[in-house]
N, C-alpha and C positions, 0 to 999 in steps of 0.2 A: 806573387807577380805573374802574370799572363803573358805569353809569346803576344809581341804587339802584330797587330792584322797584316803588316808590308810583307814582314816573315815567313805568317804561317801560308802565304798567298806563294811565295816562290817556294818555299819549303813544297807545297801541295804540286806546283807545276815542276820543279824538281822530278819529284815521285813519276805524275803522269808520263813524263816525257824518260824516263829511265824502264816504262811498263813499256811505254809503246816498242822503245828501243831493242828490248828482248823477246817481246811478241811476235808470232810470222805476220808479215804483211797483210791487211785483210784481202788484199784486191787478187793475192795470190791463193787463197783461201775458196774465194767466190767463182773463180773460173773452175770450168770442167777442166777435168785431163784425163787422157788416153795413157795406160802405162803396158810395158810390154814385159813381161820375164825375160832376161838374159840367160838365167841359171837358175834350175829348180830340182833340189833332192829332197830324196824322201829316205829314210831309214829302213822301210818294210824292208822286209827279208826272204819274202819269197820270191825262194830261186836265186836267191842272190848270196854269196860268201857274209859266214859273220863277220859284222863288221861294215861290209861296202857299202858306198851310196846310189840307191838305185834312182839313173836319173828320169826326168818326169818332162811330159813334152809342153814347153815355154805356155802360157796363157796370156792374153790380153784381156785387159779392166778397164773399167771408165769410173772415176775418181767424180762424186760432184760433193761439195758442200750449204748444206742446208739447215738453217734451223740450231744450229752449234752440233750437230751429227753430220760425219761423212759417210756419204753414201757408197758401196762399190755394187759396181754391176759388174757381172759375169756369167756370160751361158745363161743369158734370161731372168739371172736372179740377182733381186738388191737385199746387200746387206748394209747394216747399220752399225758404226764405229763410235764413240766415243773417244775424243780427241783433245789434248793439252800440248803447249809450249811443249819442246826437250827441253830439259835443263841441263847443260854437262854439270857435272861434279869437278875439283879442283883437278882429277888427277885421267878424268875424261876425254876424250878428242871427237865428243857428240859435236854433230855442224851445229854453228848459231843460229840458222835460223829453220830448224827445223819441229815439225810435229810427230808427235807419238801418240798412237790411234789402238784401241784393245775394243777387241767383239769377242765375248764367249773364249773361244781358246786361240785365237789370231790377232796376231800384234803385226802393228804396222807401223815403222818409222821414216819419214818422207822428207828430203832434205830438199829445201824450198828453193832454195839459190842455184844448184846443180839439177832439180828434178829427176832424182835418184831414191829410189824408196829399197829396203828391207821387209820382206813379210815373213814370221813364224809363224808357224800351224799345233800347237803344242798341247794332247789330247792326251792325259793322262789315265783315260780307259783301254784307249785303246792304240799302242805303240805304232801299229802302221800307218797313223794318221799323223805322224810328227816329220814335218819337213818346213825348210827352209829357201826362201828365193830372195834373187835382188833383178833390179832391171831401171830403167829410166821409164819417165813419163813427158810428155807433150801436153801443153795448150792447144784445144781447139778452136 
């Protein structure tokens, strides 16, 4: 016996419409955005007590999406991300509608609703290169 055609027809718009649901918005995707550091440490240690976090003076980015790659710009230079849906996990409090972005050793997680991002720097050649920032972003 065969799923009759009426079924497998909302079965499939089911689906679609439960993807789109959990996907970020395209429209929020396609605009640029300007994002600024709030707060930015770094680990390195010189000069500094072990242990303390030496802090790092704030930078601003320009966020575009292109191509299914986000681009950032900074200080003249673009880099290229690699970006999926978050997904929480049952026991997570990741935003719903948020992306998660990895280049090389920097991960970026950008929460779409509040435009609130997370960036890690995590270089395991070389330790003074491992920090951490958060900060908002704007629509231009």
């Amino acid at each position: 016996m065969g799923t009759p055609p009426m079924i497998a027809k909302r079965v499939a718009l089911a689906g679609a419409l439960l993807l789109l649901s959990i996907t970020p918005s395209a429209s929020q995707l396609r605009r640029p955005l300007t994002c600024t550091e709030d707060v930015s440490v770094g680990l390195d240690m010189a000069g500094a007590a072990e242990g303390a976090k030496a802090p790092r003076k704030p930078r601003t980015f320009s966020l575009v999406s292109s191509g299914g790659l986000l681009t950032v710009i900074s200080a003249g230079r673009s880099d290229y991300y690699e970006c999926q849906p978050a997904s929480p996990r049952l026991n997570e409090r990741t935003p719903r509608n948020a992306i998660k972005c990895q280049n090389g050793v920097y991960f970026l997680l950008i929460d779409l609703n509040k435009l609130n991002f997370v960036e890690a720097q995590l270089n395991p050649e070389d330790r003074n290169e491992v920090k951490v920032s958060y900060g908002t972003c704007r629509g231009l």
